[in-house]
N, C-alpha and C positions, 0 to 999 in steps of 0.2 A: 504494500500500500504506500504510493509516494506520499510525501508531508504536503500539507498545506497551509496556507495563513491567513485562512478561513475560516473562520467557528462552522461548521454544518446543523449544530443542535439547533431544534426551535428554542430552545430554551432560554439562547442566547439574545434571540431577538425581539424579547419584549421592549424595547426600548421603540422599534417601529410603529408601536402601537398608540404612539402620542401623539394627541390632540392637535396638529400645527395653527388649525383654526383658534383653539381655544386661547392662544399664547399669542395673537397677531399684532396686538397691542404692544406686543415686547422686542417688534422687528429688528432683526441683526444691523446695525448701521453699516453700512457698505464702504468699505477704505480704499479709495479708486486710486490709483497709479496712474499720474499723467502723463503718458509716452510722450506723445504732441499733440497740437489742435487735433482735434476731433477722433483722439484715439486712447482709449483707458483701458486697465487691465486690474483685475483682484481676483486674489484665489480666498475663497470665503469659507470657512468653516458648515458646514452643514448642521442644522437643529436635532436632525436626528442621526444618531452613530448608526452606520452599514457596519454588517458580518465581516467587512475584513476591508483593506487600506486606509488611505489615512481621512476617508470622509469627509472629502473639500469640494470645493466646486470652482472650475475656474472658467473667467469668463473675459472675452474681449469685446468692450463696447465702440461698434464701428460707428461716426458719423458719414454717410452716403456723400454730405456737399463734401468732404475731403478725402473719400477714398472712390476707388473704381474698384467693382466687382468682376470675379474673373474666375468664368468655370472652363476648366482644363479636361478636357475628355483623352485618355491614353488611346482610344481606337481614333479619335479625329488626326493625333499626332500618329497614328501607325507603329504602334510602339506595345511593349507588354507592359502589363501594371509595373505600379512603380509606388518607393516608397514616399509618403508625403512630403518628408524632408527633401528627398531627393528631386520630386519636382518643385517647391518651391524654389530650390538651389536655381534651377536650370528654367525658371520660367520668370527671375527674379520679383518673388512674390514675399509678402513680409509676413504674412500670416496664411494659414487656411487649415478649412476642417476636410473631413468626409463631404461628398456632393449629394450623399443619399444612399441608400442600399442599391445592392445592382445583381440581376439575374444569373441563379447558379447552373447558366447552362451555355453553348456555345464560347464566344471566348471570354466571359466572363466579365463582358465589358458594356454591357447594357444594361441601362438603370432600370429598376422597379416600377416608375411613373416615370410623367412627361419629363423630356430632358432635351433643350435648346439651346445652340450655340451660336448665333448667328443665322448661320444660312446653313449650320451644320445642326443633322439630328438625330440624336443618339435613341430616342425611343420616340415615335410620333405619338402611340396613344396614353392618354390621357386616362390613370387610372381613378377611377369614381369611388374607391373605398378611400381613400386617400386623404381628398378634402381640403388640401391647402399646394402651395407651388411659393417658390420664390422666383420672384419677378425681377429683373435687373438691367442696365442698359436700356432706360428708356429713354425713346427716341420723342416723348413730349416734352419739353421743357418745363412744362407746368404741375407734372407730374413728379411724385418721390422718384428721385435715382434708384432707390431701391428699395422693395418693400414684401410684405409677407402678402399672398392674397388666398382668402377663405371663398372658396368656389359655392359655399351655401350662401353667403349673403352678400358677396361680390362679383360684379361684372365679370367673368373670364373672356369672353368675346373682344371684350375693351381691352384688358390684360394682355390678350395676345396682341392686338394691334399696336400697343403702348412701346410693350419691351419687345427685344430682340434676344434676349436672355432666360431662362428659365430649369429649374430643379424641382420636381413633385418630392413630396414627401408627406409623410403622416400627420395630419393634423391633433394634436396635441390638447389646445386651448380653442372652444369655439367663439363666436363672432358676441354671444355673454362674457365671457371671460369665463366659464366653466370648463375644469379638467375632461375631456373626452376618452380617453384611455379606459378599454374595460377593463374592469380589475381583475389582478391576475396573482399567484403567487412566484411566478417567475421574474425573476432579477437579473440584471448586469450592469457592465459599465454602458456608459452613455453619451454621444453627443450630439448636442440638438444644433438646430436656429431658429430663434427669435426675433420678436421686435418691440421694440419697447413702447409708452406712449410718445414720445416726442420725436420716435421714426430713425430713432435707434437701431443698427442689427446687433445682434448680440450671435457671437459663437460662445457654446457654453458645454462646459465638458466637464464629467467626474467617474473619476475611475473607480471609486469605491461603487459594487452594486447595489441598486434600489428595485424594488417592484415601482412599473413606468410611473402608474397613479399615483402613489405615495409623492415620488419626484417632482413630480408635476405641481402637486399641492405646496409641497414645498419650496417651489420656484416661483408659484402663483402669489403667494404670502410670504416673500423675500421684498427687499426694498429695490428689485431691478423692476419694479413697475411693468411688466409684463402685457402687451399687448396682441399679441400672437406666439404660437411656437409651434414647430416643427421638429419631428424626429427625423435623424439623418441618418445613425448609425448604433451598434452597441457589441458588446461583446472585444476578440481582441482587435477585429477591425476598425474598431473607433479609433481616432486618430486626432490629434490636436496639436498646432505648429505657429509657436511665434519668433521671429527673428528680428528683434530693435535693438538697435545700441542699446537703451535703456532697462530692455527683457528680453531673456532668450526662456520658450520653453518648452518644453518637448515632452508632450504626454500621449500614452496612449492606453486603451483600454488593456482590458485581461478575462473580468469573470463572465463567466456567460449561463444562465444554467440549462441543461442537457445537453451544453458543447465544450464548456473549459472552467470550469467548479473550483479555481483557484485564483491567486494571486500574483504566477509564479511567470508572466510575459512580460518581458522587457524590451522589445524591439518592436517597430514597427512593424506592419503586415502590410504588404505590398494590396492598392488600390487602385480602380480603373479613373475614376472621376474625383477633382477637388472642387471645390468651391474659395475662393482665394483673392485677398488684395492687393492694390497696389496704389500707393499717391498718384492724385492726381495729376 
């Protein structure tokens, strides 16, 4: 039996079972690290301890007027997956997450949902269990540069005409601000995108694992003001890449459960699609 640095008991995890509603009065203050205009970074303590690492959450808040958005597809480049570090190096990008989940079959380079690159397109349809897409490169000026859009109470039609850009993923938070995630007792690591109220994107990443809901709740009732989110990734896939003079930091998931029930990945896992910035 290899070792692990995991508790497996339930026994352990009564501490999951805490009220984050009932405590919201008592919101963690957020200690933001000012990279430059319009780029902030903190690795936050979580309210409730996870079964195993160090139970943080770390998070990059982009402002859209001072960064450009930039989804990297490895079958547009003709190339095999690669690791995130590795394309940020080669695409000189300063930060980026996971683009989304992507299809375990053929060359393993096709997203889960819609996925837009310009005039390049990596999955055309549009999957409807989904529910949210990030939208980017928009060609109105009068429009957010870049924004979360929920396909139940949002123009998707206009969406596609707007942007030139786009990543489907799981809708997370609906257009209430309520957790949508069925509950589940399965856990892992995680990294999402969000958006805050003032049009914020947020990469947010924690390697310690959570059941989705729980997370979610706890992201809803943090003091990032949360306006939309979206699931990209989890397990050791997850991936998270900052490179500033000011922070370097290089996270990536591990637990997954009925895939990798430990602690114990340290390296990146080679990916087809990022999502990634760059000054404007």
């Amino acid at each position: 039996m290899y070792q692990t640095h995991c508790m497996k008991n339930a026994y352990f995890i009564l501490l999951s079972l805490i009220c984050i509603s009932a405590t919201s009065s008592e919101k963690q203050i957020i200690e933001w690290q000012n990279l430059e205009t319009g780029l902030d970074y903190t690795s936050m303590e979580a309210p409730v301890k996870s079964i195993c690492a160090d139970s943080r959450i770390d998070v990059l808040k982009i402002n859209p007027k001072y960064f450009a958005f930039e989804l990297q597809c490895m079958e547009q480049k003709k190339t095999g997956n690669k690791k995130i570090d590795q394309i940020c190096k080669e695409n000189n990008l300063i930060a980026a997450v996971n683009a989304g989940m992507f299809k375990l079959e053929g060359n393993f380079q096709t997203g889960t949902g819609y996925m837009k690159n310009g005039s390049y397109i990596n999955n055309p349809s549009l999957n409807s269990s989904y529910k949210t897409a990030f939208a980017f490169n928009s060609k109105d000026t009068s429009k957010p540069k870049a924004t979360l859009i929920d396909l139940t109470c949002e123009d998707w039609a206009a969406a596609k005409s707007n942007y030139t850009s786009f990543s489907q993923g799981i809708r997370m938070v609906n257009c209430e601000g309520k957790a949508t995630w069925q509950a589940s007792e399965k856990k892992w690591s995680m990294v999402l995108l969000g958006e805050d109220v003032s049009g914020n994107i947020l990469f947010i990443f924690c390697r310690s694992p959570y059941k989705v809901l729980d997370y979610t709740n706890m992201l809803l009732h943090s003091d990032l003001h949360i306006k939309r989110l979206m699931y990209l990734e989890g397990g050791p896939e997850a991936s998270f890449y900052l490179n500033h003079p000011k922070k370097m930091v290089q996270k990536m998931g591990s637990y997954e459960t009925g895939f990798n029930e430990n602690d114990n990945n340290t390296v990146y896992w080679e990916i087809p699609n990022v999502i990634g910035i760059k000054r404007k």
